[in-house]
N, C-alpha and C positions, 0 to 999 in steps of 0.2 A: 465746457461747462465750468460757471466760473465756484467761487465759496458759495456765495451767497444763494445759487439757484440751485447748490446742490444739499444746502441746508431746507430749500424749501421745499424740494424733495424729497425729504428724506421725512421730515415733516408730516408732509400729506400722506407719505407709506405710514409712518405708526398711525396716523387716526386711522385710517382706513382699516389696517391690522387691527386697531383697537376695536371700531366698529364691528368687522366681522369676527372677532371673537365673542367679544359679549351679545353679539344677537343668536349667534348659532348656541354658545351656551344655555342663553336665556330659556332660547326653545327646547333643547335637550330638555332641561331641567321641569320645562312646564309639562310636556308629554311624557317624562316618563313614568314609565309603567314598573313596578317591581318585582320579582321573583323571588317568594321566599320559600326554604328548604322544608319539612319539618315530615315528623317522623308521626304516621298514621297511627294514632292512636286514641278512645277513649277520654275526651280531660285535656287535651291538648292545647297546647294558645298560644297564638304567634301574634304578634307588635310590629306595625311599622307604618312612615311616617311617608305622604308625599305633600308635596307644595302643588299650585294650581290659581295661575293668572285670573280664572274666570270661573264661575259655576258651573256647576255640569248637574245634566237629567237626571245621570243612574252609571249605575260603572257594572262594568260585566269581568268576569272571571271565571278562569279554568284552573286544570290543574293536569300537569304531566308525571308520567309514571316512563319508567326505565321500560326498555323490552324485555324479554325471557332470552332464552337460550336460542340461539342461531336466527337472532332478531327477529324472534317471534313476536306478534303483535300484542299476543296473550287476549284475545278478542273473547273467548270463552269467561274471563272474570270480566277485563272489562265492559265488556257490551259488544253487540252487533245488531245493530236495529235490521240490515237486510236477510240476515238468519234467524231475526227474532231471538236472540239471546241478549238476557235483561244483563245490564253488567251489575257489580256487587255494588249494593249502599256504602255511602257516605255525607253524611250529611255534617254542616258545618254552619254555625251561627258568625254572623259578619257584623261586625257593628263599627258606625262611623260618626261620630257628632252625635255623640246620644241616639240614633236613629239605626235598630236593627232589625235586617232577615233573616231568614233561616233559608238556606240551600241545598239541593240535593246535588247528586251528579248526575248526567245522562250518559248516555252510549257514548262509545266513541266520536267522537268530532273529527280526528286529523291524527296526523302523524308525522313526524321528522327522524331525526335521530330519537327521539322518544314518543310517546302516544301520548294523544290530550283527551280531557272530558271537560267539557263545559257543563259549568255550575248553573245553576236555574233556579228563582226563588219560588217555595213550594206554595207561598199565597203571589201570583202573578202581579197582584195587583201594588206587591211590595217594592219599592226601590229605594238605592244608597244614592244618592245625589252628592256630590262632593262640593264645598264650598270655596270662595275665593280664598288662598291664603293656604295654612297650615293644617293637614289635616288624619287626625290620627285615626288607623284602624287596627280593630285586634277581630281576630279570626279563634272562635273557639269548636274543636272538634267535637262533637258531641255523638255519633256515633259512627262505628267502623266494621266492616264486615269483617269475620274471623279469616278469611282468604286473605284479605289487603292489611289485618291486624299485624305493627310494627314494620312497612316499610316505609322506604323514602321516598317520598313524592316533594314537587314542587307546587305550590298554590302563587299562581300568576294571574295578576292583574291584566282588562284589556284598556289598553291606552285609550284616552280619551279623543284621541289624532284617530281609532281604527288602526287597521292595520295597512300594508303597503297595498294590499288588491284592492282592500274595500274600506277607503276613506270616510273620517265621518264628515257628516256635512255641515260643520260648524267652523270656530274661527281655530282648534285644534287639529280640522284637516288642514286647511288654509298653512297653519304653523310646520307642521309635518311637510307639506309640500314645498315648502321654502327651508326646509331644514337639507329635505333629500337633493333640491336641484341645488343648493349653494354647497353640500357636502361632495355634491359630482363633477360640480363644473365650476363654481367659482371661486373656492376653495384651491383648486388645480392650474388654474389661468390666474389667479390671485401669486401665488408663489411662481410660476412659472416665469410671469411678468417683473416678479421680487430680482431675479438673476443678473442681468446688468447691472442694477442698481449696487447688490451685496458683492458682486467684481470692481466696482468703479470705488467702493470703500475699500474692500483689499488694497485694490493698485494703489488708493490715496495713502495708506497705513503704511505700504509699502517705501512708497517714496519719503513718506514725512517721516519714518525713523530709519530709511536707509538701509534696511534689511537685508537687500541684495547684495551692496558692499560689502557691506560685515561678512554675512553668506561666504563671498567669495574669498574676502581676505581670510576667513576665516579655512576656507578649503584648501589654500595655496598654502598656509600654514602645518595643513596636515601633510599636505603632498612632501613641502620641505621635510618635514621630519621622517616622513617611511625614503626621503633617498638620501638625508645624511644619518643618519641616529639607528636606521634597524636598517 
């Protein structure tokens, strides 16, 4: 391979590199969904900011609680719709672009390392529709059951991509689905394929300042001195 075709290789790898950074960013950035902390309470108000390529219908939200002791679910505060146990209020006013509802929480929904409750607006017919661009929401607590009074929960947005089982069916699943197969596969075959080329600049680096030379003279140097000097 001579200079010239290994300039135009080297070339074609940064756009490409260029390209798959900034699309896979792009996506992150348009689907993500936020997590924010905040300590249940009375009066409470939480700020935060997302961006979004395209308009959207209505945005959905939960919120996760820590388990109890020996990863109990704690299903007796939070809720159990199959034992008919109502879990404790919370309710929480969401507002985005001038445009707000009011939310309760239901029963449990799910569980991971933490338990979730998805939120639900208490007039059905209410929705947060998010705009193209910049889009600021504040979330104020307005009341709290004395059981769930002063702990830590998270209030988490649902991406407008859905989630990995259940895709929404817009150009945010679309986006999510090209984020997940180019994060798995091309991503991985992209650098993998990167390896001759980041060898073929070593070995060039190599020879163009001599390295090896040096290297050696420089080892035959050391070796003279550990057999006249010590």
């Amino acid at each position: 391979m001579n200079t010239k075709q290994f300039k135009i290789i080297w070339i074609t790898w940064l756009v490409l590199a260029f390209l798959t950074t900034s699309i896979l960013t792009f996506i992150d950035i348009a689907i993500h969904a936020p997590e924010v902390p905040t300590k249940l309470q009375n009066g409470a108000q939480l700020k935060w900011q997302v961006w979004r390529p395209f308009a959207t219908t209505d945005t959905q939200f939960e919120m996760s609680y820590q388990r109890g002791a020996n990863d109990d679910l704690r299903l007796n505060i939070l809720g159990d719709k199959e034992k008919g146990i109502v879990g404790e209020p919370v309710i929480i006013n969401l507002t985005v672009n001038g445009n707000t509802c009011t939310y309760q929480q239901n029963d449990v929904t799910g569980w991971n390392r933490r338990v979730f409750r998805q939120l639900e607006p208490m007039q059905p017919s209410c929705k947060l529709p998010e705009q193209s661009g910049s889009n600021e929401w504040t979330a104020h607590i307005t009341q709290v059951s004395p059981k769930l009074q002063g702990e830590t929960a998270h209030l988490g947005m649902i991406s407008p991509a859905g989630t990995l089982k259940h895709r929404s069916d817009n150009s945010y699943g679309t986006m999510a689905e090209i984020l997940f197969w180019g994060e798995l596969i091309w991503l991985p075959f992209f650098l993998f394929m990167s390896i001759p080329l980041w060898l073929d600049s070593i070995n060039r680096l190599a020879k163009r300042f001599d390295w090896e030379r040096k290297i050696q003279k420089h080892y035959q140097k050391i070796m003279w001195n550990l057999r006249h000097k010590w």
